[in-house]
C-alpha positions as CSV (number, residue, x, y, z in Angstrom):
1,X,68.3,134.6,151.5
2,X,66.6,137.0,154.0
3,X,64.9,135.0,157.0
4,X,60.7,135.7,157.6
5,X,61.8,136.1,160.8
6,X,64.4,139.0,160.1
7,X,61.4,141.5,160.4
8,X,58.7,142.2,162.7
9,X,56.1,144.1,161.6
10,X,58.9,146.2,159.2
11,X,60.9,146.7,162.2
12,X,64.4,144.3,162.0
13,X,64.1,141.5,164.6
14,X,67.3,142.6,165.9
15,X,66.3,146.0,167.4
16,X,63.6,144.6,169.6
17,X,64.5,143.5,173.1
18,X,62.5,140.5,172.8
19,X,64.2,136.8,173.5
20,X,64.3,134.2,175.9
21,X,66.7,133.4,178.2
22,X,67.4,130.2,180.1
23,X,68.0,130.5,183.6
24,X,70.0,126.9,183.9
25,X,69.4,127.0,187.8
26,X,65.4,127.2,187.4
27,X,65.6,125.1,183.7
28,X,64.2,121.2,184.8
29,X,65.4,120.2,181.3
30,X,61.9,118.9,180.4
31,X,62.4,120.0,176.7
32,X,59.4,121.5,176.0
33,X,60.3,124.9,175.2
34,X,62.6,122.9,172.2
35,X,59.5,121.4,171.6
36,X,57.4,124.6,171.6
37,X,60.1,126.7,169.6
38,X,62.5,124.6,168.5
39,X,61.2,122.9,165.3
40,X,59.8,125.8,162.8
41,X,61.3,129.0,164.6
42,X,64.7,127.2,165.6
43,X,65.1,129.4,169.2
44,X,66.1,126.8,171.3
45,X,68.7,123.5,171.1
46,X,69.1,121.1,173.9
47,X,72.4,120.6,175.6
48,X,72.9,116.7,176.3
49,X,75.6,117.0,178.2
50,X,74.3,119.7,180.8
51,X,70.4,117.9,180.2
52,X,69.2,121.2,180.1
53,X,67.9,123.7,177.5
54,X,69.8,126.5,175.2
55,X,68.9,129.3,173.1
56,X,70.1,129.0,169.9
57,X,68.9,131.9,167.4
58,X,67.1,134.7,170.0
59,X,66.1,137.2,167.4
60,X,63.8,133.9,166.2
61,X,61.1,134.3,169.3
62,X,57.9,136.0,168.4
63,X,57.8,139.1,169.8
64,X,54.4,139.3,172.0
65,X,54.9,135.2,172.6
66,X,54.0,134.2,176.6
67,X,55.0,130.7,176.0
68,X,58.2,130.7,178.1
């Protein structure tokens, strides 16, 4: 099964240089981007160990999205 996600606007999710990135110097491991885009779009996972987020499936983050 295809992902909803695979596609943006007919153009594959994969040719779009749009993702986030976790800078671990400047991540406070607060969690919310997890929060934010970690439920329904499964972008980021949370690293126990380090406290701190991770991004899990890039090509998930809405292209156009300011939430980070």
């Amino acid at each position: 099964m295809v992902s909803e996600l695979a596609t943006w606007h007919g153009k594959s999710r994969s040719d779009i240089n749009w993702h986030p990135i976790v800078d671990p110097k400047k991540c406070t491991g607060c969690g919310m981007c997890v929060v934010t885009c970690g439920e329904k779009r499964n972008v980021f996972g949370y690293d126990r160990s380090l406290r701190k987020a991770v991004v899990l499936n890039p090509d998930n983050c809405m292209v156009g999205c300011n939430n980070c």
